[in-house]
N, C-alpha and C positions, 0 to 999 in steps of 0.2 A: 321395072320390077315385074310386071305383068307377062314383057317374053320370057322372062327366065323361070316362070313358073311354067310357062305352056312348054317350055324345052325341055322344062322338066319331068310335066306330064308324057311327052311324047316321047322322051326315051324311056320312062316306066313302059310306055303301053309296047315299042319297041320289044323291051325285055322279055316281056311276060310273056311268050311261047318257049323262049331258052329257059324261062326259069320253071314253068311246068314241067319241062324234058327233066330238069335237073330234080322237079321234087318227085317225077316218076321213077327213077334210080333210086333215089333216098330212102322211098318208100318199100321198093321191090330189095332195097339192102339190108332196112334197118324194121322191117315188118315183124322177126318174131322176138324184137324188146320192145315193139312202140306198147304203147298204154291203152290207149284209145283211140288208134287209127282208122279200126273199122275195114272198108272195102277203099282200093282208089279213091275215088270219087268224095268219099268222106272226110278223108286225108288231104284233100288237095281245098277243100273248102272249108276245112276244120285246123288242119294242124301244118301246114307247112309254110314255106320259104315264101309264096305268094301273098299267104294272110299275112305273114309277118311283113311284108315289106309296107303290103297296104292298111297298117294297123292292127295285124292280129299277136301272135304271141311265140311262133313257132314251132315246130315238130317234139312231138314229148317221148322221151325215152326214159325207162325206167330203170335204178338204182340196183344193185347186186341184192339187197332185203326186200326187192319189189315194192319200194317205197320211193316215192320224189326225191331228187340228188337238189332242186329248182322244184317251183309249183309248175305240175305237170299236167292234172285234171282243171277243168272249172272249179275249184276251189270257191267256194260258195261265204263272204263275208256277210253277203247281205242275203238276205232268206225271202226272196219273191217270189209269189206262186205261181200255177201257171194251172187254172181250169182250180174242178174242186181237189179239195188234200185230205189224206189223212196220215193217220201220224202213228206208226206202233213200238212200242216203246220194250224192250228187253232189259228192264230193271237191276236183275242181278251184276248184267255188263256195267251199266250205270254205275251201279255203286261203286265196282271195283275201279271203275278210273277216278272216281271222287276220292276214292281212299288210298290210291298212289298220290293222287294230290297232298291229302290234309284235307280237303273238302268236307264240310256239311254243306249239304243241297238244299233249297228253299223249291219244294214241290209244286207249293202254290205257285209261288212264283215264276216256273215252267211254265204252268197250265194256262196261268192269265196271258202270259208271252204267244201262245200259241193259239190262243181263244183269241186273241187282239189281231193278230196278223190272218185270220178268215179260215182256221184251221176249224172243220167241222165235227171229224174226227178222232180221239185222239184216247189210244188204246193201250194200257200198263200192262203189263205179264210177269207177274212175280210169285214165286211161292208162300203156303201157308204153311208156319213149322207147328204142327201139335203138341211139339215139345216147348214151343217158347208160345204162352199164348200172347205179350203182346204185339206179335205178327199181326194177330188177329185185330188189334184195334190199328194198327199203323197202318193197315188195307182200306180197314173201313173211313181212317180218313179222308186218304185218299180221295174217296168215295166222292166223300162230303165237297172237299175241293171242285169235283167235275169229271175227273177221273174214270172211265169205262174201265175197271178191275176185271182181268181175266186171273185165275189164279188155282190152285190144285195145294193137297200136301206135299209137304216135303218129306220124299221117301228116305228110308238110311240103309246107305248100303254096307255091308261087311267086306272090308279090305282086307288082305293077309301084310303086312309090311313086309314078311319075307318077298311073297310076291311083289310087291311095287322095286323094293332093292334088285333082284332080279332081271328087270326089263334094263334091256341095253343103255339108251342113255343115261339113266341112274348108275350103271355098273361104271362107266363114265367117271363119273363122281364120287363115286366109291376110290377108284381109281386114283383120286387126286387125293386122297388123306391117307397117313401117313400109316405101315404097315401097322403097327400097335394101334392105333386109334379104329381104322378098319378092322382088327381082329375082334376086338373090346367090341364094339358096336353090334356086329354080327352074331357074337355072342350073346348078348342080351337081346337080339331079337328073336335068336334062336331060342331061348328061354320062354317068351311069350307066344312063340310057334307051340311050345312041348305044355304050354297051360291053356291053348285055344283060344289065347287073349285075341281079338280082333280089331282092327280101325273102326270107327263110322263117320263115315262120308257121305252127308247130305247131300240131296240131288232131285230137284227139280227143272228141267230141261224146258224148254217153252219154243223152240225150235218148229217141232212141227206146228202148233198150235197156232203162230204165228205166220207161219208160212200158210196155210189152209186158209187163214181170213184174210190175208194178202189177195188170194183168188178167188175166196167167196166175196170180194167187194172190186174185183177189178171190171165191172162193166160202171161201177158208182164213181171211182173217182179215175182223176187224170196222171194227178203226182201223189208218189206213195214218197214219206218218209221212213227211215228205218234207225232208231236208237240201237245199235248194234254193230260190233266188229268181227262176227263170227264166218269165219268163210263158208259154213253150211247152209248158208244165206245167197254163195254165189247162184247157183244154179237159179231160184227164182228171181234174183233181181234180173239175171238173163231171161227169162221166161218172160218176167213183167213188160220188160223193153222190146222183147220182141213183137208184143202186143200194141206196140207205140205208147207205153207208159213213162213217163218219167220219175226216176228214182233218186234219193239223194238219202246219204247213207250219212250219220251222225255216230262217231265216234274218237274214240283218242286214237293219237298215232301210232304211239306204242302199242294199241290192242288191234290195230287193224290189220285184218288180212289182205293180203296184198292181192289175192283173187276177187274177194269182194270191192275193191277201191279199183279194180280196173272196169267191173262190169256196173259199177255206178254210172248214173249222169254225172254226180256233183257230191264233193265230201265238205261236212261240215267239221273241221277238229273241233274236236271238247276246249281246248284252248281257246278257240274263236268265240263256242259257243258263249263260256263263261264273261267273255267281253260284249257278247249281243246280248243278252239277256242283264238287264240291272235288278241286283239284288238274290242273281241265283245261288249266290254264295253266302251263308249265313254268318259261318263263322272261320276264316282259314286259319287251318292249323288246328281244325277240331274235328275227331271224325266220329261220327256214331249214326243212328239211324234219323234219318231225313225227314223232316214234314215242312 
């Protein structure tokens, strides 16, 4: 038993300069769909036909939606840190994947999870609607929770609906209903054009706000998390990493940008989340606002 493992050994160690040649073609072929390749060098100790043989996972290419066809990235089940953390959190995202779910969220329940695992920081970014005050008390529980509340009004902006029908891909969809239905429709929008009736479209953006403390704190921590699948996000997490920061981006699959999930360390899906976390789920099947 014992030669047959050293034969074994010794035609691996044989191989492994044909098999380098072979994952330097791979690389130099399949470089502008890999994921996370990186430079050579990163590639041949990260993602290829070597690591694979000697226990890694294989060369990762990415899917036609820039999404995983296979788990492509370090997909992150278990959430280990690495140095200090901190954690900033884009709210509004949040919800809207709780509410494709059915989800109500247990907020506390977040907080304890991430306060437990050494997280020291950990940063909310949601709007206050002047129009609904209790925004205003569901903030300040937060508060109470442990919660750092960054937060602003919610401004309202005036939409033209003729204008939104207008923009090509709506025209799109305009398209696909039927000529009568499309006339009728158009018609009575044109009617609320001719009365200066207008949309309001709440809007609270937290984008840059959150990018900004991302770098007013990157000499403080090591690993940044980011609750968010917005790809106005890629640019800093590239900035971050350039810095030798580690990033891990938490979002649902369906809201992730496929630029932001290449330029991450590590993706936490909101599906994984809701199984790491006990008790984040309060009630499924009920959606409203979260504490």
């Amino acid at each position: 038993m014992g030669v047959k493992k050293k034969l074994l050994s010794l035609t691996i160690f044989l191989l492994i300069p044909f098999i380098i040649i072979f994952d330097s073609l791979v690389y130099f072929l399949t470089r502008p769909a890999c994921l996370n390749c990186g430079n050579l060098i990163e590639f041949l100790k990260n993602a290829s036909l070597t690591v694979f043989l000697l226990g890694g996972v294989g060369y990762k290419l990415r899917s036609k939606n820039n999404m995983p066809d296979r788990v492509q990235k370090k997909q992150v089940q278990v959430l280990k840190l690495r140095g200090k953390t901190a954690v900033f959190i884009d709210y509004a995202n949040v919800k809207a994947w709780a509410k494709k779910h059915g989800y109500l969220l247990d907020l506390r329940a977040l907080y304890i999870f991430l306060k437990k695992i050494g997280i020291s920081k950990i940063s909310l970014y949601y709007g206050a609607d002047p129009k609904n005050p209790s925004s205003f008390s569901f903030l300040n529980k937060l508060r109470t929770f442990g919660f750092e509340v960054i937060t602003k009004d919610v401004k309202y902006i005036k939409v033209s609906l003729l204008d939104i029908f207008k923009k090509h891909i709506n025209q799109q969809l305009l398209n696909r209903l039927s000529s009568s239905t499309r006339k009728l429709l158009l018609k009575e929008v044109g009617e609320l054009e001719k009365r200066e009736i207008k949309l309001l479209l709440p809007k609270a953006n937290f984008d840059v706000e959150i990018t900004l403390d991302m770098i007013l704190f990157i000499e403080e921590f090591n690993t940044f998390i980011l609750f968010s699948g917005d790809g106005d996000f890629a640019a800093t997490v590239k900035y971050l990493r350039s810095l030798k920061k580690r990033v891990i981006v938490v979002a649902d699959k369906k809201f992730l940008s496929g630029e932001l999930y290449r330029r991450a360390d590590g993706v936490i899906f909101f599906a994984d989340l809701v199984k790491m976390i006990r008790g984040l789920i309060k009630n499924p099947g009920r959606t409203g606002e979260e504490l």
